[in-house]
Each structure stands twice: as C-alpha cells, then as structure tokens.
N, C-alpha and C positions, 0 to 999 in steps of 0.2 A: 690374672690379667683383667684390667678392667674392659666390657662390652663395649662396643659402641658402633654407631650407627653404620652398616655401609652399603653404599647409595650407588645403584646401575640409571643410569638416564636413559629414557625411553623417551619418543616424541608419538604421542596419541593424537589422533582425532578426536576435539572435544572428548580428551582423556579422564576430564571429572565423574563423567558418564560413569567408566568404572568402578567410582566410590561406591561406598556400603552406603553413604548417608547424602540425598541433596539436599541442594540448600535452595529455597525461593526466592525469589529476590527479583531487583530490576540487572538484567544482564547487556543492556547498553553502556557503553563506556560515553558517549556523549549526551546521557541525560545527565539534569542534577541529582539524582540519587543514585548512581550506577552503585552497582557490590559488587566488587571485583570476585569476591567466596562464591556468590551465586551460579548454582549452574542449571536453575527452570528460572524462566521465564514467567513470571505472576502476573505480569500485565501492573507492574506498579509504578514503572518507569516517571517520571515526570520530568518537562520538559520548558527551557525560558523561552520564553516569547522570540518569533523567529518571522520574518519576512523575505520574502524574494521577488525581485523583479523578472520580467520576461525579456528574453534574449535580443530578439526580437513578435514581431507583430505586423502585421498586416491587413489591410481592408477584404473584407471580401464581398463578393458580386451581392446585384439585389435578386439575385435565385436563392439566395439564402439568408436574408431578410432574417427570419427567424431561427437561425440554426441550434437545433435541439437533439443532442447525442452526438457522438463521436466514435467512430473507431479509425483503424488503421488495415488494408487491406488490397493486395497486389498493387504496391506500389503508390499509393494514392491512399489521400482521409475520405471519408465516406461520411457525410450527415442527412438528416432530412428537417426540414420546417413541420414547426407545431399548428399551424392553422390545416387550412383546408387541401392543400399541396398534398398529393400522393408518388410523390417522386423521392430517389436515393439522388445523391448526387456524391457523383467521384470529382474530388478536388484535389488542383495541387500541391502537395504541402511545403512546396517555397512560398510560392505567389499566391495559395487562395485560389488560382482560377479553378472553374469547373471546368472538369475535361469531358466527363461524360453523363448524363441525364437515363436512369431507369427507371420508368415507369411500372407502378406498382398496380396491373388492371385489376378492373374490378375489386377494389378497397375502396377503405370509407377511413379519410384523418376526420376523425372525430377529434383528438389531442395528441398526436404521437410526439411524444415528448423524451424517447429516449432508443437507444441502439447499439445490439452487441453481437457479439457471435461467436460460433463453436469452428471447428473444421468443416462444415458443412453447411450451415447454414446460416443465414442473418438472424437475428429477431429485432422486430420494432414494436417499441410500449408505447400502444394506445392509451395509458391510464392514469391523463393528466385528469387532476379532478378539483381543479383550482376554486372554478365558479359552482358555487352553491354547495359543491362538496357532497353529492347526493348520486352518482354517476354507480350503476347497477351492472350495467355491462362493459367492465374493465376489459381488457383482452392483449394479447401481445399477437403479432403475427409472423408467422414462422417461414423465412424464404428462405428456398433453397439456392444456394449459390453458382451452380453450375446451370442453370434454367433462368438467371438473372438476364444476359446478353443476349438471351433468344427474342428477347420483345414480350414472352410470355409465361412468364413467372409461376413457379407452384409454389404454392400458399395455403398452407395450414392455420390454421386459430386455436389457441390457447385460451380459453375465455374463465375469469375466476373474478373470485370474492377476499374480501380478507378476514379472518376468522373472527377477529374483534367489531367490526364494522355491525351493528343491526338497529341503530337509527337510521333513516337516511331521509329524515325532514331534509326539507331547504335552508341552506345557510347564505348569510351573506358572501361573498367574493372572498376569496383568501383567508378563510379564519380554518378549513377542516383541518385534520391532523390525519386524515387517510388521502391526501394528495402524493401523486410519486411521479419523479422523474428520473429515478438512477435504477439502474440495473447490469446485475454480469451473468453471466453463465458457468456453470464448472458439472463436469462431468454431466449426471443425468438429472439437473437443477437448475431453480433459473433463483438467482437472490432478489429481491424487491428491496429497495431503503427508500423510506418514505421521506415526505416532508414536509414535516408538521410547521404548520402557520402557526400557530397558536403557541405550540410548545417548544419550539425553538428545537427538537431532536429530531433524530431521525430512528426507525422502528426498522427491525430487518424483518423480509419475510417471505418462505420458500414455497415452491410449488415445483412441479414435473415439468420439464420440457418438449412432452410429448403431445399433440393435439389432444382436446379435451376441455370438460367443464370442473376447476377444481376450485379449493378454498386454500387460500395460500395461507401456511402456519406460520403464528407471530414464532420466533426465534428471541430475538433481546430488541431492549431499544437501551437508547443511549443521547445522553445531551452532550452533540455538538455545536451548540451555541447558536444557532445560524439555519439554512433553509440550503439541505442537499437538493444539487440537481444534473449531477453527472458520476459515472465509477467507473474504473476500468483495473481491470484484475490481473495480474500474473500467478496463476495457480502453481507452479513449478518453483516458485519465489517467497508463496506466501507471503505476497505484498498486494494489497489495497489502497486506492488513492481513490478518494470521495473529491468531487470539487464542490463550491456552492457559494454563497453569500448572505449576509447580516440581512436586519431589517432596514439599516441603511445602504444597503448594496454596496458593501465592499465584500470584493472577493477572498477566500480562501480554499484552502487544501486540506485533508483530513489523512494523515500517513496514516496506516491502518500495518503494520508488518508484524511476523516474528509472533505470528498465532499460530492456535490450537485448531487443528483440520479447516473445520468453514466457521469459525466460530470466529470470527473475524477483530472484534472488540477482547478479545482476551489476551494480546499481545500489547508490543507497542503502540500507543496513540500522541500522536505530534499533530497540532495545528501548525500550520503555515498564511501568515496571510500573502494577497498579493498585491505588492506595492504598486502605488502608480497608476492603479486600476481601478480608481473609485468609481461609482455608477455603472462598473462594466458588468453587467449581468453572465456571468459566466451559467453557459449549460450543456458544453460537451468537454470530455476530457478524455482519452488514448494515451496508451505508451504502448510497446515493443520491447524493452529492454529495460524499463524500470527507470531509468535516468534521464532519459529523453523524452517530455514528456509533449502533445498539443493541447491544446484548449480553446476551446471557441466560444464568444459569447454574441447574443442576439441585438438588434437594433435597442435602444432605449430611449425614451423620448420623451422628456417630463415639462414641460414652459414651467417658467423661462430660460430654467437653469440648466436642464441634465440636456444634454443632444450627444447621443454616443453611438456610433455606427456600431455594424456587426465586424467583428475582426479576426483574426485568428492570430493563436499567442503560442511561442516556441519556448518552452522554460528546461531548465539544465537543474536536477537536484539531485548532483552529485552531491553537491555541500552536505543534504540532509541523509543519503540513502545510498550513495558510493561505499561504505564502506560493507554497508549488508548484502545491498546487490552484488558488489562483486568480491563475496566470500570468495577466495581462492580455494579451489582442489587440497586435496592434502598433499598427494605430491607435491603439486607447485609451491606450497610454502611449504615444506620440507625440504626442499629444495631452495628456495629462497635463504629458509632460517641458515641453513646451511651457511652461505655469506654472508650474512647479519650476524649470525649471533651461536655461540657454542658452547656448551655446556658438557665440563669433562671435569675429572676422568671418568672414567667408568667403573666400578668399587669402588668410588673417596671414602676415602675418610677425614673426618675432621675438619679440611675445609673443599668445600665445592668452591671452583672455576667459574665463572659468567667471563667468556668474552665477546664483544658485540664490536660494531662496525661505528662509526663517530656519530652516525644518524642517529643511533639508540639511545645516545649520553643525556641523562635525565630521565628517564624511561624510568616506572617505576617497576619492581619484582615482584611480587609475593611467594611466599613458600607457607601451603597451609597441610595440613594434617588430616588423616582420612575421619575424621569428623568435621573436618568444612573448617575446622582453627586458624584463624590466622598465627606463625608462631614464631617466623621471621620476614622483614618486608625490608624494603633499600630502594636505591637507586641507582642505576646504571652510572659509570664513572669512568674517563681515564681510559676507555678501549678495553680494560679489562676489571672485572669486580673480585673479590674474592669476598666467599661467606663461609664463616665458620659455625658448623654445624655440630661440633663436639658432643653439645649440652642436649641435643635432642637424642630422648630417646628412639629404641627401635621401633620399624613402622613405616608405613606408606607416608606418604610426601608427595605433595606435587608443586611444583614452579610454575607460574604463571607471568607473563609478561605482559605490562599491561597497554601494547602495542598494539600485542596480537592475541585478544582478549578470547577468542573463540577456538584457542590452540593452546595446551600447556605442556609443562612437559613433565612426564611422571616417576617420580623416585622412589625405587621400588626396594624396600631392605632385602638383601641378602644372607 
C-alpha cells in the first residue's frame, strides 16, 4: 500500500516558532514586500507613502505658547514651554484648557524641551542645544510625582554628555547634529533621539535614570529625513512613535514597532506624514493605548506668510497600527477562528477541508513545509475550500492564513 501523508490540525501560537528552520523576512502583511514564509522579523519591511489627518484640533492657551513634550497622566496631558517658564501644566485633553499650573521651584529652563515618565516619576529634558550647539551642561530633571501637588517638589538631576560630542566651538543657530528634543524611559534607562540639523537623522542614545553625572552611549543612528522632536513609548507593545518635521516644516510620524528588546530601529519603520499641517511645528506627542494618539505643536511666526498658533491635535492610527496593537490573545482568536474558519478532519488524508465564513472568501492560504517551502497556496472560495494533499510527501506542514498572518495552524504527520 502506497504511504501517504496523514495530517492532525493543531492551532499554535505563532506556531512557525516550532519549525527546525526560520525564515527572515518582512512579517507585516500591509507593507509592499510582506513574506507571508517569514517567521523573524529583519526589519526589511518597506512601506508606500502614507498620510493622515487629525481628528480633530484645538487652540490652546497663551500658557503654552511654546509647548514642548507631551505625555498623558491622571486624567489630563501634561506639557511645559521651552523658554524661560519653570512650570508643568495639566491640560485638558478635549479643549486644551489648563486645569492646573505646578510649579517646579528652584529650577533653571535653560531649554527644556521634552517630557516623560515612569510610575514614579516625571522627567524634564533640559538639553535643547539648537543655538550655537556647544551647551556642556545638558541635564534632565527628575520629579517625583507624588511631591508634585504639595507646592514643593523633589528634584533630582541627571546631568551628562554624549559620548561622540568633544568639539564644542560655537556654531551658528541650527546647523549641530547633538541638539535633542525626544525622549522615553523604559525600565532602569532614559533613550535620547537626537536632532540632527544638518544631517537630517536622528542618533539614539542611553543613559541611567538615576541621579548622577553620566556620558550617555551612542546606540544607532538612523535617517529619518526630517528633525525629531517628540517619542512616546509603549514598552509592553514594542511600539515607538517619533513625531517631528522637514526643513520645510511639515509634519510627520516615525512608527518605530515589532522590534528587537530597546533596539528600536530593528523592527518595522513606516513614516506617516501629517496632512493639513503645513508650518505646524509639532513637538509633543503621547499615546496610552497605541491608537489614540495627541500631539501638540508650538506658536510659529514667520512674516508675511507662516502665522500658526499653538494647538493641540487628536489623531486615530488605527489605519496604520490597529492591527499590531490589538494582536488578539490566543484564546480569543482561537476562539474566533473557531467561527470563521475550520480546518478538518483530523488524520486526512488526501484531501484537507478549509471551511471559512463569507468574510474570508478571497483570503489567501498557504501551506509550506518544515523548511519554510512554499508547496501549496489558493484561495479561500464558496464557504468551503478543499485541497488535495495527496502528492506531498510525509512531514510537518503548516497552514497559514493570510488574514491572520501572526497564527497558523500546524500539520503535524502521523
């Protein structure tokens, strides 16, 4: 009697994982080079030119004239101005209004130009270094958040260097490539993304969180096209979102997702511009949930042409990042798949069952071989598919659908 294949269906979590052999590749399904065989992530992904508008937008007060950082925090956005202003200011994030005013005593805004935070505490970056480009005592300061409301704040300093940095002649206004306005925090680190005038990138670069004088280590740099000036992180998500703008000041977005620990630039990279928002200087950006995102940009004032107040912008990128963010549980799409879509019997032989729910029709299949093969592939049809597997020999197999690109389901010989 002739052998032939026979095939038990099992539904794995990122079941490829169990292969003997991966494959590298881009593993987004909505870049133009997605590989559906791929199961790491190489960071090669490439992506078509993409823009979005904000939801809406709103003016906001002349208390924040300059609003420089962003986060999100009890209930309320949190920014401070880059001039001389030593204040936080809680704001509301329908209308913009400032609700409450805290005062950061005894500080010095020398530039603070950015703001983030842990469970614990705030931190503000002092270490705009726009003019002359020669600024020696960079520093971030370190509030603690439960001592914020008392009127009298404890305040730690972070004070450091950047390890590439040992000119520091005078430059003219806007030409150094060691100016920075974006920073996040993750665990016991603070990240630094520079922004380079001159070279159009932006430079990462780490340091400790803990009071102290350190030399913050270059990590990568990378051309973003443009002049970073805001980040806000979901560490639990592995998502990074840069904001910043051209040398013409239009606005964009830097998706940064779907990396390697803090190594940020080794996953997916997508630019976004932002429509409608020419001349808007964006330089605070927050999220919460990865989808919802704010953004705030500062006054801009150029005769005769630019006049652009400070405003604050509410943007929705589901479109670009809904489907990452809200990977579903394994239950839950095991549960789902369950309604949608089934795959029986259990010991086939000869030919496997696809049946799926009408949403799925057109949906493509693959079936590849525990060496990453592609060795049969289709199309979902007609509420139910049949594929005849006769001709393959014995061996692992796995199903993938290319719906539900980050689930497959594994065909294990008997």
């Amino acid at each position: 009697m002739k052998k032939q294949a026979l095939i038990t269906v099992i539904l794995f979590l990122s079941c490829l994982v169990q292969a003997q052999v991966q494959v590298q590749g881009c593993t987004d399904p909505f870049s133009k080079n997605y590989n559906p065989l791929a199961t790491v992530n190489d960071g090669s992904c490439e992506y078509r030119q993409a823009s979005i508008t904000p939801v809406k937008s709103v003016h906001l007060p002349d208390e924040v004239v300059e609003t420089s950082g962003l986060i999100k925090y009890d209930n309320a956005l949190y920014t401070l101005n880059d001039d001389a202003d030593i204040n936080l200011y809680a704001l509301d994030s329908v209308s913009g209004a400032v609700l409450k005013t805290f005062p950061l005593t005894d500080t010095v805004n020398n530039d603070w130009e950015e703001l983030a935070q842990d469970d614990t505490h705030f931190y503000v970056g002092d270490f705009g270094n726009n003019v002359r480009g020669n600024r020696k005592k960079l520093s971030i300061l370190k509030v603690e958040k439960s001592s914020l409301a008392s009127g009298n704040p404890v305040i730690e300093t972070i004070h450091f260097g950047y390890s590439g940095q040992f000119d520091f002649s005078s430059l003219n206004n806007n030409v150094t490539n060691f100016d920075c306005e974006a920073m996040v925090v993750s665990n016991d680190s603070i990240y630094l993304f520079t922004k380079q005038w001159s070279a159009k990138k932006t430079s990462v670069y780490a340091l400790p969180k803990t009071a102290g004088t350190y030399t913050a280590k270059f990590k990568v740099n990378y051309d973003v096209g443009g002049l970073i000036t805001g980040a806000t992180y979901l560490e639990d998500k592995k998502l990074l979102v840069l904001c910043g703008y051209s040398s013409m000041v239009q606005p964009f977005l830097y998706l940064l997702y779907d990396f390697k620990d803090n190594d940020f630039f080794s996953g997916n990279k997508r630019k976004v511009t932002l429509s409608g928002m020419s001349f808007h200087q964006t330089e605070g950006i927050t999220t919460t949930n990865g989808i919802n995102y704010f953004i705030t940009n500062e006054k801009l004032v150029q005769q005769p042409f630019v006049n652009v107040s400070q405003k604050l912008h509410y943007l929705d990128l589901s479109v670009f990042l809904g489907d990452y963010v809200e990977n579903i549980p394994f239950r839950e799409i095991q549960n789902d798949l369950k309604g949608r879509i089934h795959i029986y019997p259990n010991g086939v032989r000869d030919i496997l069952h696809i049946d799926s729910d009408r949403s799925m029709n057109g949906t493509r299949y693959f079936i590849v071989d525990n060496n990453a093969n592609e060795v049969i592939s289709g199309v979902l049809k007609n509420d139910m598919t049949t594929v005849n597997i006769h001709k393959l020999p014995p061996g692992i197999y796995t199903v993938k659908i290319d719906k539900f690109p980050r689930y497959c389901y594994k065909l294990v010989q008997k």
